[in-house]
C-alpha positions in Angstrom: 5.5 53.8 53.8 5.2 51.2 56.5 2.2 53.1 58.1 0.3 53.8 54.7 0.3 49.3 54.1 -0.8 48.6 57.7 -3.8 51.6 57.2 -4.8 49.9 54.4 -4.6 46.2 55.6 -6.7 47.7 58.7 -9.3 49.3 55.9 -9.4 45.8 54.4 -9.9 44.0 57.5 -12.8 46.2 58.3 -14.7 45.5 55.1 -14.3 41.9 55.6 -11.6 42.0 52.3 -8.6 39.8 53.8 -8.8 36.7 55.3 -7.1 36.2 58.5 -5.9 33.2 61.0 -8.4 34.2 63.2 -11.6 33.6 60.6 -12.6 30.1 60.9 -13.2 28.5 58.0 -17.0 26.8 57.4 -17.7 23.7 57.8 -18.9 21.2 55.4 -22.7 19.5 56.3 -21.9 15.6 56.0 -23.7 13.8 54.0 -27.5 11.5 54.4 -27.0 8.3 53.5 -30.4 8.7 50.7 -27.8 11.6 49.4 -25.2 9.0 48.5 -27.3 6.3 47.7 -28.4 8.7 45.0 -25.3 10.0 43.9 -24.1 6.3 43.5 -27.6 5.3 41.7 -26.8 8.6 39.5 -23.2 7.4 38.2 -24.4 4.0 37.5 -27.0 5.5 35.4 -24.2 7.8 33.3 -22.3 4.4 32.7 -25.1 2.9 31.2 -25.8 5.2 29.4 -22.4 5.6 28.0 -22.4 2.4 27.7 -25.2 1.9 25.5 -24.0 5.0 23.5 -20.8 3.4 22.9 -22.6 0.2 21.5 -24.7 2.4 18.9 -21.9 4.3 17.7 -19.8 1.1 17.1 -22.9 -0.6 15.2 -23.4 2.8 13.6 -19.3 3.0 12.0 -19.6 -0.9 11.2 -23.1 0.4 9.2 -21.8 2.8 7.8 -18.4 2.0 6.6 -19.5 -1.5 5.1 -22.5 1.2 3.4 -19.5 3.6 2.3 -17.1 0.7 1.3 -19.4 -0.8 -1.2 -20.4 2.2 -2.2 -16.6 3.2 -3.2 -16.1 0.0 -5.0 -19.2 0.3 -6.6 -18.1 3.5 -8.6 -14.6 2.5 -8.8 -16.1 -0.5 -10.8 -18.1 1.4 -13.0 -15.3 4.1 -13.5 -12.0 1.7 -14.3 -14.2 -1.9 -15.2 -17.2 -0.8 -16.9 -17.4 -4.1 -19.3 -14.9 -6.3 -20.3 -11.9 -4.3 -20.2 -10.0 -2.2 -17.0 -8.4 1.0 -17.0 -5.0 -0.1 -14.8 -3.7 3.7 -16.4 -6.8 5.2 -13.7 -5.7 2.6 -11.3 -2.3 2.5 -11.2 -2.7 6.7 -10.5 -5.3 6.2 -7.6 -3.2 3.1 -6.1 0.3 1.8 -7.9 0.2 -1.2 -5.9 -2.9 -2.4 -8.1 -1.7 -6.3 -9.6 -5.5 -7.2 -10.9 -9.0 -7.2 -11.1 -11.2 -10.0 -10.4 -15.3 -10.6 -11.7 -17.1 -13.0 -10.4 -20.2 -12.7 -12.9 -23.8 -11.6 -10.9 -22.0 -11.0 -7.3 -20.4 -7.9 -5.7 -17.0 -9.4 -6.9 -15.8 -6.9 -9.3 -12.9 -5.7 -7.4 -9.0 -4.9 -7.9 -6.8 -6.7 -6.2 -3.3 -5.2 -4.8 -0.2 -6.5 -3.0 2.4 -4.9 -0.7 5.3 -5.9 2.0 2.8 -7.3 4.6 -0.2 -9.1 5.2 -2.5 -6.4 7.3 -2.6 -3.0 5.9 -5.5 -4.1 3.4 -7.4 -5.5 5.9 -8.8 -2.7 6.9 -8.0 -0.1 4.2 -9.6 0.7 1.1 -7.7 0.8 -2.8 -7.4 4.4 -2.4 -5.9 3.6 0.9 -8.1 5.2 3.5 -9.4 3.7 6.6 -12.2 1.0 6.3 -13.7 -1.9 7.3 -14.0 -3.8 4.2 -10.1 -3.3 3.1 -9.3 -4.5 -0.4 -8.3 -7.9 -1.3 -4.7 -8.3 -1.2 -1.8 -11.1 -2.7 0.2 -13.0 0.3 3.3 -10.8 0.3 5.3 -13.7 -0.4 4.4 -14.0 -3.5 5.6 -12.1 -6.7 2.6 -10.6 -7.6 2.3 -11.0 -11.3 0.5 -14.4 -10.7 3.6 -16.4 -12.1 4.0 -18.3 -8.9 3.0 -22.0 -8.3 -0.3 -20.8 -6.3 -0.9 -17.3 -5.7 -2.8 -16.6 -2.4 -5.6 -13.4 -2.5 -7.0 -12.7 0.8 -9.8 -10.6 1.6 -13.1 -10.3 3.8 -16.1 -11.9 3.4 -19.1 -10.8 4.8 -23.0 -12.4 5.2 -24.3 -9.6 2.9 -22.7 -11.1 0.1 -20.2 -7.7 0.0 -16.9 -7.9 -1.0 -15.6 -11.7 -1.4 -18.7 -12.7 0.4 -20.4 -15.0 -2.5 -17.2 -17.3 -2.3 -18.9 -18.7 1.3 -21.9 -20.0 -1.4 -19.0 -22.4 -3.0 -19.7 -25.0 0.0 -23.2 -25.4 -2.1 -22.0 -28.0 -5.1 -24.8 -26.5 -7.2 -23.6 -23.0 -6.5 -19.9 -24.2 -8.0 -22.3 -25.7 -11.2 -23.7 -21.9 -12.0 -20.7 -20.1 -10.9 -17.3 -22.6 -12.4 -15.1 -19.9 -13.3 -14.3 -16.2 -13.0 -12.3 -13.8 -14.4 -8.5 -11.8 -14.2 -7.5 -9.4 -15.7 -4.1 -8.3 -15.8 -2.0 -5.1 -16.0 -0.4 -5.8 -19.3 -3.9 -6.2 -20.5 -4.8 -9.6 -20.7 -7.5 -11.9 -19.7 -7.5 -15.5 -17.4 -10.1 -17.7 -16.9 -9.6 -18.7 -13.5 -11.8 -22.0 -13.6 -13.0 -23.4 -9.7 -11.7 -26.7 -9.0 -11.9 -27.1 -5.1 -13.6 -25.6 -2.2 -12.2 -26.7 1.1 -11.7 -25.5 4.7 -8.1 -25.4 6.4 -7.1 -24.8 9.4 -6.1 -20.5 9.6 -2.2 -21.1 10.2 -0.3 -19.7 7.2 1.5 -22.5 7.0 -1.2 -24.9 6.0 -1.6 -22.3 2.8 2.0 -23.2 0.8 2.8 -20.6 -1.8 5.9 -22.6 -3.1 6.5 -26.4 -3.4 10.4 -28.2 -3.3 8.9 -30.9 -5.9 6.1 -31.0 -8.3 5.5 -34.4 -5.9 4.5 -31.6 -3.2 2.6 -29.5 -5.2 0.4 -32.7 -6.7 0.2 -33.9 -3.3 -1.2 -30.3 -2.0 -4.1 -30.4 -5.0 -5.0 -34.0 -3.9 -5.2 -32.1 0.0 -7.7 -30.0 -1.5 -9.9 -32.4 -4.0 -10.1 -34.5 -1.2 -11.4 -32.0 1.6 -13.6 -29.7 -1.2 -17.3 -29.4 -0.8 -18.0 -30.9 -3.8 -15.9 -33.1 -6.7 -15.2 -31.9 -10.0 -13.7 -32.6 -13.4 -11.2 -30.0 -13.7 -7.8 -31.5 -13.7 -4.4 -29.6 -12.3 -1.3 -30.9 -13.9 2.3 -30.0 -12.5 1.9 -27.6 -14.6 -0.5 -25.8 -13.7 -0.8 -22.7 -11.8 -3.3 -22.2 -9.4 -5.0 -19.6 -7.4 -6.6 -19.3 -4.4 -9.0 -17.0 -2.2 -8.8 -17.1 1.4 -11.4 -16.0 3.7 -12.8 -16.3 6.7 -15.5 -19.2 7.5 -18.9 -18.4 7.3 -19.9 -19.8 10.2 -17.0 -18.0 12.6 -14.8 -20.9 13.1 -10.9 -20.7 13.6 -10.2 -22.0 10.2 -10.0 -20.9 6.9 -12.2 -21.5 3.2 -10.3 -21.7 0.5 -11.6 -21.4 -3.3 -9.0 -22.6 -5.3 -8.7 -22.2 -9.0 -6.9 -23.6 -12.0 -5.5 -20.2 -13.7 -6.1 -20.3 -17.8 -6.1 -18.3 -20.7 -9.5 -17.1 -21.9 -9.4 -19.0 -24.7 -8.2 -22.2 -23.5 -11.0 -25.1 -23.6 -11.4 -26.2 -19.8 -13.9 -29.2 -19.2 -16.2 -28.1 -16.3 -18.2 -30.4 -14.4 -19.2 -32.3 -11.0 -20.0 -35.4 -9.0 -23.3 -35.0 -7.6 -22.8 -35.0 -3.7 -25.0 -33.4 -0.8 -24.9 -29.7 -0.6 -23.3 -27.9 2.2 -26.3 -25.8 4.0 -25.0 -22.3 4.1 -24.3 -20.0 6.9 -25.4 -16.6 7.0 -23.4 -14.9 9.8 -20.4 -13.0 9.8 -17.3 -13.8 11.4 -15.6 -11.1 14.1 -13.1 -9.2 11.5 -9.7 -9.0 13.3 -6.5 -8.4 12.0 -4.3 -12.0 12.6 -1.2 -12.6 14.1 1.8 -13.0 11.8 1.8 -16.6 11.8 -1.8 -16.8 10.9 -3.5 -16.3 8.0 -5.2 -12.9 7.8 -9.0 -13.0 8.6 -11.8 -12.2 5.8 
């Protein structure tokens, strides 16, 4: 047996089949310096490349999901708020965390408006919860929801195109407030406010600054007076201790670290509201969008 493997080891070594200590091994032709110049130009090259693929395809998804987004809303709207009633029934199926649906008349605000345990998931997700850019707008999770509180707090984004919340940036124009005083609510249980514009002012984007409750009816006064004071334009609509407001938050149009807040008096539809304003200089607009990131807990999310 032991002579058979060493005649065929022998065969092998003849036909150059084995490799042995003895066979030195080739060696490797070193390099020209133009060889590694070019290999180095050649690698910068596929990084730029890359690089520049990587910024199309990011301007390409933020394209196309804001196309997609409003597309989605678009049908949604015509589906479940095709005049001057909403199907919640549809709604509540698609999404059971649905609280609302706000119309701002003659703007892309026909939308529903949601809330759940935190203050980020609708930032970037859609009422039928999938992924996207333009999330839904979404009631602080501190509040109850059924817009009983003091002030109710909707977030959302708000971007230069005018999609989504985007037409409440045009609120720093007084004569935009004068064509545009009120919107509408409506409600699950099927009924109608009139939420009617009093202020339009910018805050600094800690969630703090944005009180959802109030100790006294001293506080709360003290918090409208905040806002009169600090709106972009004056007007007649007066907010008793009463009252209950609401209030959209949203980025600023132009980028800044701060908040806009368009704060309304919330009515019944057929309550008689007196609507008007003190002439003072109108706010030039800004037409750029702010980076869309999700905030910190302590902050207020961005729009």
């Amino acid at each position: 047996m032991h002579g058979a493997f060493c005649l065929c080891v022998c065969v092998a070594k003849r036909n150059g089949l084995v490799y042995t200590a003895h066979m030195k091994r080739k060696k490797r032709r070193p390099r020209s310096k133009a060889e590694i110049i070019t290999a180095v130009l050649y690698g910068i090259f596929c990084l730029l490349v890359a690089g520049v693929l990587y910024g199309i395809g990011i301007g390409a998804y933020a394209l196309f999901g804001e196309t997609i987004g409003n597309h989605y809303y678009s049908v949604l709207a015509e589906k479940t708020a095709p005049a001057d009633i909403v199907d919640f029934t549809t709604l509540a199926q698609e999404n059971p965390e649905v609280r609302g649906w706000v119309r701002l008349a003659d703007t892309a605000i026909n939308l529903p408006i949601v809330k759940t345990t935190d203050n980020k998931f609708y930032l970037n997700h859609r009422f039928d919860e999938k992924k996207n850019k333009l999330g839904t707008p979404f009631i602080d999770a501190g509040n109850t929801g059924d817009f009983s509180d003091r002030h109710t707090v909707i977030y959302g984004h708000a971007l230069g195109s005018g999609s989504m919340l985007g037409s409440l940036w045009e609120y720093e124009n007084p004569n935009y407030f004068m064509r545009h005083p009120e919107m509408q609510l409506f409600l699950p249980d099927g009924s109608v406010k009139i939420l009617v514009v009093f202020a339009c002012s910018r805050v600094p984007g800690v969630r703090g600054n944005i009180p959802i409750s109030f100790s006294t009816e001293v506080d709360f006064l003290a918090f409208i007076a905040d806002l009169n004071a600090t709106s972009a334009f004056t007007s007649n609509v007066k907010v008793t201790a009463q009252d209950r407001i609401v209030s959209f938050c949203v980025a600023l149009p132009d980028g800044g670290d701060g908040r806009l807040l368009v704060c309304c008096k919330l009515t019944d539809a057929t309550a008689e509201t007196t609507i008007g304003i003190a002439q003072t200089p109108a706010v030039p607009l800004a037409t750029e969008a702010p980076a869309e990131t999700t905030s910190a807990p302590e902050q207020t999310p961005q729009g």
